[in-house]
C-alpha positions as a Markdown table, in Angstrom:
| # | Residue | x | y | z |
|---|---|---|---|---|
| 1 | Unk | 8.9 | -33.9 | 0.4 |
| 2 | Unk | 8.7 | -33.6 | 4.1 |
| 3 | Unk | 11.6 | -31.7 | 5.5 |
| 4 | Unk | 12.9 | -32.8 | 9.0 |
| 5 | Unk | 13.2 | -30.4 | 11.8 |
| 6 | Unk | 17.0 | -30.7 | 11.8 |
| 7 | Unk | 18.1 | -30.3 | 8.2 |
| 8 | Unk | 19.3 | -26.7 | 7.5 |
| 9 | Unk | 15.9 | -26.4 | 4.9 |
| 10 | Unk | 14.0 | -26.9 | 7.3 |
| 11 | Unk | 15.1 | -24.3 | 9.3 |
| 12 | Unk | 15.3 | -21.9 | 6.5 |
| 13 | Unk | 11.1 | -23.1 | 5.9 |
| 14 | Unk | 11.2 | -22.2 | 9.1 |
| 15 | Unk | 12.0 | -18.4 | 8.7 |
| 16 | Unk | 9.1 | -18.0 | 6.1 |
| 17 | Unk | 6.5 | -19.5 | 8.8 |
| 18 | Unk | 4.3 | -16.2 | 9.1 |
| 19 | Unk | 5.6 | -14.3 | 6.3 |
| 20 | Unk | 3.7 | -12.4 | 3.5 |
| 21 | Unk | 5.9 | -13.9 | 0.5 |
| 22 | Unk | 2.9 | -16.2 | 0.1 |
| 23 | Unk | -0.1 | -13.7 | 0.0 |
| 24 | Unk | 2.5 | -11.4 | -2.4 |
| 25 | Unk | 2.8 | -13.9 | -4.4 |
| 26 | Unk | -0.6 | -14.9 | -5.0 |
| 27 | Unk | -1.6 | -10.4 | -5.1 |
| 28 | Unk | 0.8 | -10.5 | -7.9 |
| 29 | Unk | -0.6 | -13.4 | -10.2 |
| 30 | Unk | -4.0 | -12.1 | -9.7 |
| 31 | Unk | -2.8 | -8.5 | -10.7 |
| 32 | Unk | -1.2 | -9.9 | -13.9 |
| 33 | Unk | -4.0 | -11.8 | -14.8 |
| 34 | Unk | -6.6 | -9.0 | -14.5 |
| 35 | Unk | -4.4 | -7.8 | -16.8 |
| 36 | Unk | -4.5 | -10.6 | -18.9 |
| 37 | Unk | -1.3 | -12.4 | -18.7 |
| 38 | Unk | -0.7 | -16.0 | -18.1 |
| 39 | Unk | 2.0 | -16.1 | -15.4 |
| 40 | Unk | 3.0 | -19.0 | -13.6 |
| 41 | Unk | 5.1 | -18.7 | -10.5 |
| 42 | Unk | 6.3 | -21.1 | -7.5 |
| 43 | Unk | 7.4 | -20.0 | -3.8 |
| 44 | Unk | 10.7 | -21.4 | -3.7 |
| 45 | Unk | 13.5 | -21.5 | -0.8 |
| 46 | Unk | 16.9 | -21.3 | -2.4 |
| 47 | Unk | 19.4 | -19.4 | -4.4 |
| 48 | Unk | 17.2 | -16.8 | -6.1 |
| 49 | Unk | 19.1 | -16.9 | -9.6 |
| 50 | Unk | 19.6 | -20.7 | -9.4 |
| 51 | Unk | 16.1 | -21.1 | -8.8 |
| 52 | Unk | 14.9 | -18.8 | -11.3 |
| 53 | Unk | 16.6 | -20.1 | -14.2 |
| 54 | Unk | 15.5 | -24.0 | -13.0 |
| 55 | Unk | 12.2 | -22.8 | -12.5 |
| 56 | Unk | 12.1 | -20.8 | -16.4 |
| 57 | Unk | 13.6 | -23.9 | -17.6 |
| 58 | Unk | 11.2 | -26.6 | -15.9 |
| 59 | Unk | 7.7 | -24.4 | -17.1 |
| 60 | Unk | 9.9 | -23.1 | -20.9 |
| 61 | Unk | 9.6 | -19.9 | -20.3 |
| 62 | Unk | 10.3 | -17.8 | -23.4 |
| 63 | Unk | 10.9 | -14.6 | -20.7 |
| 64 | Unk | 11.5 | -13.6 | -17.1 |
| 65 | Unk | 10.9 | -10.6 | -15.3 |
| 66 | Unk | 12.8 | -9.8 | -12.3 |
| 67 | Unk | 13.2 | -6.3 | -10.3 |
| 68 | Unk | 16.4 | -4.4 | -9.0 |
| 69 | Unk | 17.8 | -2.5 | -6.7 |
| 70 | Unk | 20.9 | -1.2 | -6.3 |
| 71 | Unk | 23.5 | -2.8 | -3.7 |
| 72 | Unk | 26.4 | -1.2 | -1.9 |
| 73 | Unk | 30.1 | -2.5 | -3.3 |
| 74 | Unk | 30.1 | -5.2 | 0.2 |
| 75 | Unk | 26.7 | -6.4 | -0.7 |
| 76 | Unk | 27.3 | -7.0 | -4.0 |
| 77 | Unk | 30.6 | -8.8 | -2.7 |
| 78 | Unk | 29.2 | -10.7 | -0.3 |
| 79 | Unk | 25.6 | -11.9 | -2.0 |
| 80 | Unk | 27.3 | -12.0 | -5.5 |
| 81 | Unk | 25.7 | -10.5 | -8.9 |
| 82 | Unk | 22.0 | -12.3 | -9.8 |
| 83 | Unk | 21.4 | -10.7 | -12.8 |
| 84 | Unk | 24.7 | -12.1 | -13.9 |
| 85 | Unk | 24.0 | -15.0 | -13.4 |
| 86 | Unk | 20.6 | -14.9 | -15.0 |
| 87 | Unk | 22.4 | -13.5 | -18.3 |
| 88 | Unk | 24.6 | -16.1 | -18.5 |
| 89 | Unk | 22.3 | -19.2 | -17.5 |
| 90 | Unk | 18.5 | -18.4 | -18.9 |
| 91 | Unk | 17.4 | -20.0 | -22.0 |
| 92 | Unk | 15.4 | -17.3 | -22.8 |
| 93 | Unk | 14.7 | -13.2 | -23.0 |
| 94 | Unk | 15.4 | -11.6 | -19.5 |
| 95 | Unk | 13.5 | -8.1 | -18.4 |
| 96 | Unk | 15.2 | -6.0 | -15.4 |
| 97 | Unk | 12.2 | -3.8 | -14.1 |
| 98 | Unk | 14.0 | -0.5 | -12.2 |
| 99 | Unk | 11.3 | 1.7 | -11.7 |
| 100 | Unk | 8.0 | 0.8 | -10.3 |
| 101 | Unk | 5.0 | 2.3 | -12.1 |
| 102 | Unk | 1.0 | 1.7 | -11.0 |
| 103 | Unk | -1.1 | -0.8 | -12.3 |
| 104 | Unk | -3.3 | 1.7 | -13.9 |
| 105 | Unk | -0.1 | 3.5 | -15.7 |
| 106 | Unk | 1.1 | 0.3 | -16.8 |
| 107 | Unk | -2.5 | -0.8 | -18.0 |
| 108 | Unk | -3.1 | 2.5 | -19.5 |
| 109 | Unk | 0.4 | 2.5 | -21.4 |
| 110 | Unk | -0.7 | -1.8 | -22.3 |
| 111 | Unk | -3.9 | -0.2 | -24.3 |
| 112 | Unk | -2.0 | 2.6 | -25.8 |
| 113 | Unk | 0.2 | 0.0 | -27.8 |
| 114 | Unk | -2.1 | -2.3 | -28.7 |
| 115 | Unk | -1.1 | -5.0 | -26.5 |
């Protein structure tokens, strides 16, 4: 799909012109397949949740992980609740990640269960 210079996703492609989202992305698959995972994983320009669930549907995901933070009472307002959203939509399991841990911790903790 080409997107014209007028149409309002082309101006939101616009915004990620220079932006790291691409190299994160790609960091991010490597990490999990060093540590031997499968992922599969799409830059996408849209509603995050919306996009999420059609994405975990297209590929039949049987689990998605997605991180949190906490949002003041207006930003919740104004942005509206993801993870509700994800509950109520997805297909499949769900896993909200709230605290970051290393690589080597999480590697470490993979071997200690036999995983």
């Amino acid at each position: 799909m080409t997107l014209g210079s007028s149409s309002p996703r082309a101006s939101r492609a616009a915004r990620w012109t220079g932006c790291r989202s691409p190299t994160i992305l790609s960091e991010g698959l490597e990490r999990l397949k060093q540590l031997g995972f499968s992922p599969k994983a799409r830059l996408i320009i849209g509603d995050p949740a919306e996009q999420i669930g059609l994405f975990a549907k297209e590929v039949g995901a049987d689990l998605v992980v997605v991180g949190h933070r906490k949002q003041k009472l207006i930003q919740r307002w104004w942005s509206g609740s993801s993870g509700a959203y994800l509950v109520d939509n997805l297909g499949c399991s769900l896993l909200i990640g709230r605290n970051a841990i290393s690589d080597e911790a999480f590697e470490a903790e993979m071997k200690a269960t036999g995983a």
